[in-house]
VMD Tcl script that draws the C-alpha trace (Angstrom):
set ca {
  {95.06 49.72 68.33}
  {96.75 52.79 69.52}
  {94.40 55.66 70.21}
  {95.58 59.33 70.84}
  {92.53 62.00 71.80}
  {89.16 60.83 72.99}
  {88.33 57.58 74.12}
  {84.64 57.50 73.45}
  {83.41 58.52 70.12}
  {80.42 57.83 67.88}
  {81.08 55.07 65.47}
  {79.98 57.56 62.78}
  {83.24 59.22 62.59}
  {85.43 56.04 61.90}
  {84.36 56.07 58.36}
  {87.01 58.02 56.51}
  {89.41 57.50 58.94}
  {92.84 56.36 58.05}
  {94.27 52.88 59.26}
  {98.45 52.17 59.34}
  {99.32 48.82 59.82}
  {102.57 47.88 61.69}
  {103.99 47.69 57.93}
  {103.23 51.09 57.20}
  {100.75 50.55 54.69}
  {97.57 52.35 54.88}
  {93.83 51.80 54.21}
  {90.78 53.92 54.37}
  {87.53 52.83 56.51}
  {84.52 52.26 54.47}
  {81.92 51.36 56.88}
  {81.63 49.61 60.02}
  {79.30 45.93 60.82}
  {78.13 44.39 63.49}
  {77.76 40.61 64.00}
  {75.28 41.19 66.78}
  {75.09 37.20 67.31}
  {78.64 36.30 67.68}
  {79.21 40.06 69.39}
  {82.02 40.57 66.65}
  {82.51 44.68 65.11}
  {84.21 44.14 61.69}
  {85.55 47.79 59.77}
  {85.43 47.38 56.30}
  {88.40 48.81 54.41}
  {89.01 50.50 51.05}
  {90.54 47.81 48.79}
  {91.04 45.07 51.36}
  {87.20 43.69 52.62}
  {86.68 43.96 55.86}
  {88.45 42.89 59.54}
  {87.59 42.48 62.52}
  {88.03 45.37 65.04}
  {89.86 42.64 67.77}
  {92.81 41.97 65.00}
  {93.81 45.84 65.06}
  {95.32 46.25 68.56}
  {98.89 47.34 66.59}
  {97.60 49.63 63.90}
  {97.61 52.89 64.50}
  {94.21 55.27 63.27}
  {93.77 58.84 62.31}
  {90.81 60.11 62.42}
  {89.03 63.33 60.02}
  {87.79 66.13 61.64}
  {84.32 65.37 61.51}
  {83.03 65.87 64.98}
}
mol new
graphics top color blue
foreach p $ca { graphics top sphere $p radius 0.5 }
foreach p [lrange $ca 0 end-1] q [lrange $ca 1 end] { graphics top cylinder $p $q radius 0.2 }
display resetview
């Protein structure tokens, strides 16, 4: 995933946060897992389930101003 601004952030502020795919289509974040077993972060996206973090590296993310 490509990242502009901060680095290090709460989790927290992912939700609501807008995801771009290298297609250009977009999806909201609706929550974020854990799969503390298998060490595996999953974001769960408006209208599409959930993915895991590790499978983003192309998208691109906006975050809201809510820090």
């Amino acid at each position: 995933m490509k990242l502009d601004g901060p680095l290090s952030l709460p989790i927290s502020v992912l939700k609501g946060a807008l995801l771009t795919n290298p297609h250009g289509a977009e999806f909201y974040i609706t929550g974020v897992s854990v799969d503390i077993a298998n060490h595996e972060i999953f974001i769960e996206l408006q209208e599409r389930g959930s993915v895991e973090w590790s499978t983003l590296k192309d998208w691109s993310i906006q975050l809201q101003n809510s820090y």
